[in-house]
N, C-alpha and C positions, 0 to 999 in steps of 0.2 A: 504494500500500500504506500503511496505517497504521501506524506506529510506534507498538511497546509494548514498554513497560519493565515487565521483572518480577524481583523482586526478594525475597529474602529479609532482613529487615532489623530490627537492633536499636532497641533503645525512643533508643537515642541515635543512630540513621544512620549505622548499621556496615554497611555489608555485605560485609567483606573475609571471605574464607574460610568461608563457612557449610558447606561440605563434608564435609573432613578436617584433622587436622594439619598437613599439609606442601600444603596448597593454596594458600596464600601468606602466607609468614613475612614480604614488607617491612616494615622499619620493627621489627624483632623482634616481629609480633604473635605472640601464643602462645595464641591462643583457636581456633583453626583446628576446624572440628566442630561450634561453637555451635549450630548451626538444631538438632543431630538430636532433642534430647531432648524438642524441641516442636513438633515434625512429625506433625501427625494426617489419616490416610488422606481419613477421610469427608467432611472441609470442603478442606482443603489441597489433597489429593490431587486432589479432584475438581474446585478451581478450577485447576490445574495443567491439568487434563484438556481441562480447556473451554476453556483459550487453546492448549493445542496444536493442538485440532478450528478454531480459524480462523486457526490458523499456515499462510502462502504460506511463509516463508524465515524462516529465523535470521541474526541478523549477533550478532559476536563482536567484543572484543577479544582481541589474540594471546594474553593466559594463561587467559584464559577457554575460547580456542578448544581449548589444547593441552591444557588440563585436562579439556574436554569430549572431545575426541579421542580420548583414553588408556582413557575409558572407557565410552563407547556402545558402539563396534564389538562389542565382547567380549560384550552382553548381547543380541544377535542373538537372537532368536525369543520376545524379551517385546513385547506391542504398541508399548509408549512406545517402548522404544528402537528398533522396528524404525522407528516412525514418527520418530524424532530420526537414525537415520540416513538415511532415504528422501528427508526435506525438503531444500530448497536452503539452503545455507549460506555465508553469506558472512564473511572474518575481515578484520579490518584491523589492519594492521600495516607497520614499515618496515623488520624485520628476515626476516621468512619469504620465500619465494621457493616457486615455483611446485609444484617437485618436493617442496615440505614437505609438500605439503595433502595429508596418507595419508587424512583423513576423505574419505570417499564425497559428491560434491555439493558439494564446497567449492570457491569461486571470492575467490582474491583483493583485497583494496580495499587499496593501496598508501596508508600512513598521511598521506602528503599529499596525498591524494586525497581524504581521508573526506569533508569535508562536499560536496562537489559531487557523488561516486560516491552520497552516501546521498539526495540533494536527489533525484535522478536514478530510484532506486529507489521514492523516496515517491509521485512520479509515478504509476508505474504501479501496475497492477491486481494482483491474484493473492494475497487475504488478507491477513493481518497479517504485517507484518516483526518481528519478535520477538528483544528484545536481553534476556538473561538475563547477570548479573553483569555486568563489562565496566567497572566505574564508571569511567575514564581515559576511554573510550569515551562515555558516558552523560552523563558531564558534558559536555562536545564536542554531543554533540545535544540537550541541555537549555537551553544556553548560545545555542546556533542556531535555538530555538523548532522544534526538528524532533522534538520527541516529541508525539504526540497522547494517549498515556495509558499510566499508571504505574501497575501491579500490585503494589502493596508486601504482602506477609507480616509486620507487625508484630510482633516478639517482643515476651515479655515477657523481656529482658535487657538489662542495660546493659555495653557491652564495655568501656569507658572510653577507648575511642581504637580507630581505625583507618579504612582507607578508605573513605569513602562517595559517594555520587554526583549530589550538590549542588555546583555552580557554587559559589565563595567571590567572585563577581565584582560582587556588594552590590546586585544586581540584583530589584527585588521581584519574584517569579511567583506569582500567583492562580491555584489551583486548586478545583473543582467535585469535589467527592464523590459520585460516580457508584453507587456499593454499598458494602457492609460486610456483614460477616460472622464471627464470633467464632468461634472452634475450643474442642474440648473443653480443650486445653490452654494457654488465652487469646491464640492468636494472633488477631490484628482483621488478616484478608485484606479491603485496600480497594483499589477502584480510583477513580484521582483523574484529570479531563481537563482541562485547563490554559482557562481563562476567558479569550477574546479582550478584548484593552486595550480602555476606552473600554465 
């Protein structure tokens, strides 16, 4: 499976909370929401669409997964969500435990496990493995040379701080600009695939 990152994400490499208010305050961020106001159906929407139609599985990290969790199930009988519930899903974490996974298709990866369980996954067949927010996660397989391509939603916003999902390990990584595409509301949806060394 091919690893892809996709991502909602500030002119400065935020992508902590693009949701809601209380989707994650660490660190006090208080910008929780940002993505909505520059979210357009016809480009967004429809690049959203097009990585879910070569989505095999989802893998998470745990707040992403429990924030995903709280609210797919509930939206049962709209395509996307039926098809975000139907998919196989995998979360990693070292604090959940088996009887947590209320989501439907969700299969544990014990957080010292992640890079070997995901090594393992990338192997096989059956679509794209598809990691949405998760940056703790992301950086972990950025760091591991285990992403093969990154779906960034580039806002036009600057947050002034919060979590993003770049390695700080001073490590150079070359990337190839695969597509581009600007929204009515200037988001630039790119996707980038990482240039082998050498």
């Amino acid at each position: 499976m091919r690893i892809v990152v996709s991502e909602f994400m500030s002119l400065d490499g935020v992508v902590q909370a693009p949701g809601g208010p209380e989707e994650d305050t660490d660190g006090g961020f208080a910008h929780g929401g940002w993505s909505f106001p520059f979210f357009d159906e016809e480009v967004m929407g429809a690049a959203i669409d097009e990585a879910m139609g070569r989505t095999g599985a989802l893998l998470f990290g745990r707040r992403t997964w429990q924030t995903m969790a709280a609210a797919w199930p509930d939206r049962a009988g709209d395509p996307f969500a039926d098809r975000m519930n139907a998919v196989p899903k995998y979360v990693v974490s070292r604090t959940l435990r088996d009887e947590d996974l209320t989501w439907n298709n969700t299969t544990l990866i014990p957080g010292d496990e992640v890079v070997a369980a995901v090594r393992k996954l990338h192997e096989t067949d059956g679509g794209d493995l598809m990691v949405m927010g998760s940056p703790t996660l992301v950086r972990t397989l950025l760091h591991e040379g285990l992403v093969d391509e990154l779906r960034l939603m580039i806002e036009p916003v600057i947050l002034g701080g919060g979590k993003t999902i770049f390695p700080g390990d001073g490590v150079q990584r070359t990337l190839a600009l695969v597509s581009t595409v600007t929204s009515g509301t200037g988001v630039h949806v790119c996707t980038y695939r990482p240039v082998a060394d050498g």
